[in-house]
C-alpha positions in Angstrom: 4.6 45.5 -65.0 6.3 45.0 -61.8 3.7 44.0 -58.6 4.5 46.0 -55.0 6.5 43.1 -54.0 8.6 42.4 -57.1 11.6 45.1 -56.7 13.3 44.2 -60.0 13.3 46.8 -62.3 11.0 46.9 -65.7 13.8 45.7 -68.4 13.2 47.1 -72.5 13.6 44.9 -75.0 17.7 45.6 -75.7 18.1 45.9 -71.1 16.5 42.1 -71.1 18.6 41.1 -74.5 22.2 41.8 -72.6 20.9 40.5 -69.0 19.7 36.9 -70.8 23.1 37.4 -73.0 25.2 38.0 -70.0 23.2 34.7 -67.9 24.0 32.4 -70.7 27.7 33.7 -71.4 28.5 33.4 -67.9 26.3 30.0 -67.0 28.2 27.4 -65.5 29.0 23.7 -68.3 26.1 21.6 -67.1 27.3 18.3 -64.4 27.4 15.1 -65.1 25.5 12.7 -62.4 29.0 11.6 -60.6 30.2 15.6 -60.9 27.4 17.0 -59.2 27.7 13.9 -56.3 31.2 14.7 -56.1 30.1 18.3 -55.7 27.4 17.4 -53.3 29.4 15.2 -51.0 32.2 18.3 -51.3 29.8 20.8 -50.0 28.1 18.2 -47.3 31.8 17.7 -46.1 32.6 21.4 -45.8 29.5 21.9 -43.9 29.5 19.4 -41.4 33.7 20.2 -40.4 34.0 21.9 -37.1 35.4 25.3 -37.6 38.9 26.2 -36.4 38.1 29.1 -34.2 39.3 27.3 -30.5 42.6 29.0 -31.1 41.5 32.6 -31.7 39.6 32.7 -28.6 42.4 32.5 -26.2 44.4 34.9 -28.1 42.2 37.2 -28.2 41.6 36.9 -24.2 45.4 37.2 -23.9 45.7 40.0 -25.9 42.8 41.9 -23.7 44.3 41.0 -20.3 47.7 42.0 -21.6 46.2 45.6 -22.6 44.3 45.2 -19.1 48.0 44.8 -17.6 49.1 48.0 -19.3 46.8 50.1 -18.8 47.0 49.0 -14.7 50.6 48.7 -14.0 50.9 52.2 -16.5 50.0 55.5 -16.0 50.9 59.1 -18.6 53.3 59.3 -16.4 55.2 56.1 -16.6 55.0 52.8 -14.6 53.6 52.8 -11.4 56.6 52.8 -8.5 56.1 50.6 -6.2 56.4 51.5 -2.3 60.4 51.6 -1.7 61.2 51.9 -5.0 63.8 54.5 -6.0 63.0 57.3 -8.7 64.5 56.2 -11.6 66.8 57.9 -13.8 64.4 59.6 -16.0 62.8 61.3 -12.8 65.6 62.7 -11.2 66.4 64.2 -15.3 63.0 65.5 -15.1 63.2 67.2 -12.0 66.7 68.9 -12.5 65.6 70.1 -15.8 62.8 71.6 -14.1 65.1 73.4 -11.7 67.2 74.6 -14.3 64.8 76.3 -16.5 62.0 76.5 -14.8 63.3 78.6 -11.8 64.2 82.3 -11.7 64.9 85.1 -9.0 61.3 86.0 -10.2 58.3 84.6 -8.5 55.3 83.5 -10.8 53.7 86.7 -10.2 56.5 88.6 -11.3 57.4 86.9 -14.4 56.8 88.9 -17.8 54.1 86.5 -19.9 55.7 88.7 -23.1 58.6 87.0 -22.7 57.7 83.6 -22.9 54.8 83.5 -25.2 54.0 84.2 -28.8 52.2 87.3 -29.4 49.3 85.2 -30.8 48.9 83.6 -27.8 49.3 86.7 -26.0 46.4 87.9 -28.4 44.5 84.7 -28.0 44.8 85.0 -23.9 43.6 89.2 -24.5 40.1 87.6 -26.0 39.6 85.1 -23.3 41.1 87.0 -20.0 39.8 90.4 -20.6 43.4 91.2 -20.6 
């Protein structure tokens, strides 16, 4: 029987046959004296060597203030002009594009939604305007 602090299950006769089984398949060949030293002195070793983590830590900072950088100097829109910077050549596509589709003899008020959307968003705007 198992005691409130002892959280290993209650084993039957043929559970505790394959768990000792399994432990003395799967036990380690016993050490001689100058293997286990050797092992010992190998663990001791490993233990006491300073980790190699002084590079990570300044990579990691320069990764962060290069996202920093981005995330300043960029914008959804593109980089960030300067003062007295000219538009560049993406910009002035943007903006004639705009022109070019975008107006009509029509003002905004005038325009025919109809024409321009699908009828499910026609239906959808209906629900949610009243219209």
């Amino acid at each position: 029987m198992t005691s409130p602090r002892d959280e290993r299950p209650v084993l039957d006769g043929a559970e505790k046959e394959f768990v000792d089984r399994l432990a003395r398949d799967y036990a380690p060949p016993p050490m001689t004296a100058g293997e286990r030293a050797a092992f010992d002195e190998a663990v001791r070793a490993r233990l006491e060597r300073p980790e190699r983590r002084p590079l990570l830590v300044p990579a990691i900072g320069a990764a962060a203030a290069a996202a920093a950088l981005c995330f300043v100097l960029f914008d959804s829109t593109g980089p960030i002009r300067l003062p007295g910077e000219e538009e560049s050549g993406a910009v002035v596509a943007s903006s004639w594009e705009d022109e070019l589709f975008l107006s009509s003899d029509l003002s905004a008020e005038d325009r025919d939604e109809s024409e321009t959307l699908p009828q499910d968003y026609l239906a959808i705007a209906g629900v949610f305007l009243g219209g």
